[in-house]
Backbone as CSV, one residue per row, in Angstrom:
resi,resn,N_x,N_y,N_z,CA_x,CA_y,CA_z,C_x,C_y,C_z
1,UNK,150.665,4.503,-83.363,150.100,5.683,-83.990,149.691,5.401,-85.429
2,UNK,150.635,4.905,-86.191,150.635,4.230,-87.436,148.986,3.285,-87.472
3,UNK,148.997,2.774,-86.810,147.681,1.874,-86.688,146.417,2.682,-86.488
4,UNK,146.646,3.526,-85.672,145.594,4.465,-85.178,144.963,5.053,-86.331
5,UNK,145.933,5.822,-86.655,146.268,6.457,-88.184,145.224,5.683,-89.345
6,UNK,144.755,4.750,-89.541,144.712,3.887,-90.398,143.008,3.452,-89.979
7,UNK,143.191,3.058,-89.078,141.537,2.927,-88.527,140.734,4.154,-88.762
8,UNK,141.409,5.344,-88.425,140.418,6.357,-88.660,140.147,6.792,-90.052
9,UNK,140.911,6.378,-90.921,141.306,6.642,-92.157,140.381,6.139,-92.696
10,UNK,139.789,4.659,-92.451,139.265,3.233,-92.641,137.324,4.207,-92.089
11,UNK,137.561,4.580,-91.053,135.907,4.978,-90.669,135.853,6.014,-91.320
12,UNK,136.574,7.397,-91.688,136.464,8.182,-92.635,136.074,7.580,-93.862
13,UNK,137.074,6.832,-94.710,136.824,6.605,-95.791,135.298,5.819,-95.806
14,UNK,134.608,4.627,-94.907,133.718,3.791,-94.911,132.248,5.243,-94.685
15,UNK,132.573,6.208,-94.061,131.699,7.310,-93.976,131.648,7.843,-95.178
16,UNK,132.189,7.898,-96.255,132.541,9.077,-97.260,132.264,8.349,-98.770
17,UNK,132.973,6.965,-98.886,133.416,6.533,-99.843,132.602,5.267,-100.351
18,UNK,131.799,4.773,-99.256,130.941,3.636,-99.070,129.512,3.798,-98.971
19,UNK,128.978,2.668,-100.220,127.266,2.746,-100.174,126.799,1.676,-101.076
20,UNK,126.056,0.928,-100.220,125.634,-0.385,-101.286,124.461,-0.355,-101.560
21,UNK,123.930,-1.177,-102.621,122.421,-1.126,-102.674,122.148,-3.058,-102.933
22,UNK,121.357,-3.564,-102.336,121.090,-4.737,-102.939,119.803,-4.804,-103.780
23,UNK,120.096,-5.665,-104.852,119.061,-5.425,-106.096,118.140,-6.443,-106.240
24,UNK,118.822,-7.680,-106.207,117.733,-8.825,-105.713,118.537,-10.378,-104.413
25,UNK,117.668,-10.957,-104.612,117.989,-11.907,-103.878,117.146,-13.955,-104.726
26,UNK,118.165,-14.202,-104.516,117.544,-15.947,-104.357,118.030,-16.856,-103.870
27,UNK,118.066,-18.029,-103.948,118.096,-18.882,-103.311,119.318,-19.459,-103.899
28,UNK,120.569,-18.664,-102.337,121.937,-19.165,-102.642,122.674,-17.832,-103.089
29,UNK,121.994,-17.081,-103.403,122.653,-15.652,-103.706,121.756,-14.586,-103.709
30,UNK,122.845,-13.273,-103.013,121.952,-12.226,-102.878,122.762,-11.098,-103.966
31,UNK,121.932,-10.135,-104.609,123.099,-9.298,-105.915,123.204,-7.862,-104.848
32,UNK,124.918,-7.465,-105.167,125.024,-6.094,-104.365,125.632,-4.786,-105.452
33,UNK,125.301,-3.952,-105.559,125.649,-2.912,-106.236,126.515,-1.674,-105.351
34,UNK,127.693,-1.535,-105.899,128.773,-0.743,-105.155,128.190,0.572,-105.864
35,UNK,127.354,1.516,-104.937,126.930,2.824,-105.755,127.679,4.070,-104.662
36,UNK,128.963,3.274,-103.828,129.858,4.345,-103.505,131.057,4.808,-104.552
37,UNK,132.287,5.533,-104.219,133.089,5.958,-104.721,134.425,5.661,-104.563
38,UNK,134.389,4.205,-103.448,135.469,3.947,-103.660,135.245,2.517,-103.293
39,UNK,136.304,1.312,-103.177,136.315,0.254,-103.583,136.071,-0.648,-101.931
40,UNK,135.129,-1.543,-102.414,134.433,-2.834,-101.182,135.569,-3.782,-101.931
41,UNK,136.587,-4.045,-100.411,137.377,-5.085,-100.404,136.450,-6.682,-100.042
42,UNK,135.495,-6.678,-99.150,135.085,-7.684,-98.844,133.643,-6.977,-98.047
43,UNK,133.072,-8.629,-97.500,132.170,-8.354,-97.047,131.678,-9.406,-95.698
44,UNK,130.632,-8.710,-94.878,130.259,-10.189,-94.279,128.660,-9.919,-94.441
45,UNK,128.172,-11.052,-94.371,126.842,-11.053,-94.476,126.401,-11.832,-93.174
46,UNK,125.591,-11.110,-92.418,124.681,-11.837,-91.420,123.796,-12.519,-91.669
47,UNK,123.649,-13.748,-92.221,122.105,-14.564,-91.941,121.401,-14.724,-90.449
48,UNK,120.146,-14.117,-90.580,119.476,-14.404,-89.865,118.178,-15.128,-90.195
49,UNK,118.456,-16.049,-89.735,117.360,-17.481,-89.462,115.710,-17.264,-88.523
50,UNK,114.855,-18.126,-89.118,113.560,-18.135,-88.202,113.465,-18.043,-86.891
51,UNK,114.466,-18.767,-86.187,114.721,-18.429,-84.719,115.590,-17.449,-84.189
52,UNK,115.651,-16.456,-84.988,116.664,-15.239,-84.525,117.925,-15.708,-84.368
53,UNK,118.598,-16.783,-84.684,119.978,-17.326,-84.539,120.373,-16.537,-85.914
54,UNK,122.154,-16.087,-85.782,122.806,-15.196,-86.514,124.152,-16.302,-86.817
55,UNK,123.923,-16.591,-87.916,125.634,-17.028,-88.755,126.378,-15.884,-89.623
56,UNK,127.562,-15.885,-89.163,128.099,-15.234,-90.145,129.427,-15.602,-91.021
57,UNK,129.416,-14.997,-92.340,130.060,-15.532,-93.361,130.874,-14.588,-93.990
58,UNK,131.975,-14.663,-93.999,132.783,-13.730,-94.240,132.935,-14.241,-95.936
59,UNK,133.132,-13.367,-97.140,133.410,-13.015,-98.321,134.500,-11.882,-98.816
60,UNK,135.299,-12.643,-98.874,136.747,-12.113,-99.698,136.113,-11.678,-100.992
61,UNK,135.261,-10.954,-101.313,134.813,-10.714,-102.882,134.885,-9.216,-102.966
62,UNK,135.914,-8.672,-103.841,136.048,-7.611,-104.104,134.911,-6.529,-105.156
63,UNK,134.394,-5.238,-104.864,133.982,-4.807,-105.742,134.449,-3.314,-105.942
64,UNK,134.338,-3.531,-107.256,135.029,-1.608,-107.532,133.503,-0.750,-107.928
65,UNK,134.190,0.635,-107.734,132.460,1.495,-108.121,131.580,1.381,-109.360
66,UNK,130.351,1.043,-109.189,129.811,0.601,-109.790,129.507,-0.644,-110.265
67,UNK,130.759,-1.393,-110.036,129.927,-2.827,-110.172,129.112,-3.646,-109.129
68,UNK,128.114,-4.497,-110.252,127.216,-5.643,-109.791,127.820,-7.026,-109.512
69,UNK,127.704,-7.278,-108.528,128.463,-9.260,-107.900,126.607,-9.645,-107.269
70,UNK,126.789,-11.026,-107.491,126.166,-12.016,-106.732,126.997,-12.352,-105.634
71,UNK,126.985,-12.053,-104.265,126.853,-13.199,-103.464,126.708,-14.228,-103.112
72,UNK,127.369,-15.459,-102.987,126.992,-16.578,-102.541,126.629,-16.492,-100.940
73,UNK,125.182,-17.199,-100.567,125.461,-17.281,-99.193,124.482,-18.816,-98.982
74,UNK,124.662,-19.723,-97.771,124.543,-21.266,-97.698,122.997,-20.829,-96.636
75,UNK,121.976,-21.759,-96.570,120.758,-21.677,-96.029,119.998,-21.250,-96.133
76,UNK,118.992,-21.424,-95.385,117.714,-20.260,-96.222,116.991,-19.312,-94.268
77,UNK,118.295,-18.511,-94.371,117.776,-17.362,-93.605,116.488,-16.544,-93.800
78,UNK,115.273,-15.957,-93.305,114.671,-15.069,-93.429,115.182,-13.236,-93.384
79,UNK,116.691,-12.851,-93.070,116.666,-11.594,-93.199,118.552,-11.729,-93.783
80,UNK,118.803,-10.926,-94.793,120.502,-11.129,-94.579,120.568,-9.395,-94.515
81,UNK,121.989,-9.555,-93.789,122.801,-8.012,-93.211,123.844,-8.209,-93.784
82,UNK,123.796,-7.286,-94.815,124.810,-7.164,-96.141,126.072,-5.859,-95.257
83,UNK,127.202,-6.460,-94.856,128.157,-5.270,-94.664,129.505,-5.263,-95.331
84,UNK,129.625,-4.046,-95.643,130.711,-3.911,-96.605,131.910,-3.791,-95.541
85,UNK,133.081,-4.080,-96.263,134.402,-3.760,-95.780,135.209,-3.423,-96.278
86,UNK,136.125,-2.666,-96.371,137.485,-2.321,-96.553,138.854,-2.486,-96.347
87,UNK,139.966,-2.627,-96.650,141.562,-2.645,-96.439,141.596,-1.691,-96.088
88,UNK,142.090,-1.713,-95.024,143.197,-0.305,-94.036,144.589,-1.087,-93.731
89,UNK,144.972,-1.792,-94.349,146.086,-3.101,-94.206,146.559,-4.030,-94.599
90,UNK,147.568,-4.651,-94.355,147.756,-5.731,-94.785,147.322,-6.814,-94.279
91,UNK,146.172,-7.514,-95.205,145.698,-8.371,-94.181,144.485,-7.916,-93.406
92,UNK,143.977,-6.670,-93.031,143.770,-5.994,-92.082,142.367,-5.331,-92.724
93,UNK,141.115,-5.427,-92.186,140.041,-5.105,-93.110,139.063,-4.337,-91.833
94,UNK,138.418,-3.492,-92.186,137.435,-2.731,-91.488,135.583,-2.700,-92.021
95,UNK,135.319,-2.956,-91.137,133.675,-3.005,-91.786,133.027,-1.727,-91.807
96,UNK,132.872,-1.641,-92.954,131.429,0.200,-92.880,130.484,-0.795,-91.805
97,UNK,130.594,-0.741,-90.814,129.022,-1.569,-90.336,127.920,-0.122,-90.437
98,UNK,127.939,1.303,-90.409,126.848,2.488,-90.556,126.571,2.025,-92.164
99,UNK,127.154,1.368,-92.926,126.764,1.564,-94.123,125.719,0.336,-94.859
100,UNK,125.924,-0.904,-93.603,125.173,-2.128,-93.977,123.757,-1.770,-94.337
101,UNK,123.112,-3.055,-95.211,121.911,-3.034,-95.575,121.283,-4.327,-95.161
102,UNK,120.052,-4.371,-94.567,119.581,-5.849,-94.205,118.397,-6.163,-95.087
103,UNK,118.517,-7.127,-95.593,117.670,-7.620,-96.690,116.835,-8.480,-96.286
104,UNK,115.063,-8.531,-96.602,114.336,-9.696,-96.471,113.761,-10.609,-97.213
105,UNK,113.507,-11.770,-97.038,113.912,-12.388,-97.949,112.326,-13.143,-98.138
């Protein structure tokens, strides 16, 4: 229940509390702006490549509201899918995936 508890907590809060904007992009990093109200524990970013092949890269990079981070991300994809995530845990992280942004590059 405890767990249950926590996931929904996690899609509430990622509905309510979560909203990114990306501002630019280059080569090796993309910049993300936290213009929600509460705090992006991490992130993953989808590269997607010329042949529609999808890597993904998980980022332990924390941001609080309002701040600006660069991204690091490796290759030169044509589209990235910026998704934010959150702690509902220890250890234990949930993705806004309704809140992602896909960037072209």
């Amino acid at each position: 229940q405890e767990k249950q508890g926590s996931l929904a907590k996690g899609k509430l809060d990622c509905a309510t509390d979560i909203a990114i904007d990306i501002l630019t992009a280059e080569t090796g990093f993309i910049t993300v702006e936290n213009k929600g109200r509460g705090k992006i524990d991490a992130f993953v970013l989808r590269l997607i490549n010329q042949d529609e092949s999808v890597e993904n890269q998980e980022l332990q990079i924390p941001l609080n509201q309002g701040e600006v981070k660069k991204l690091p991300f490796t290759g030169n994809p044509k589209k990235i899918d910026v998704i934010p995530k959150i702690r509902i845990g220890e250890g234990i992280f949930q993705p806004c995936s309704e809140q992602h942004i896909v960037y072209k590059l």
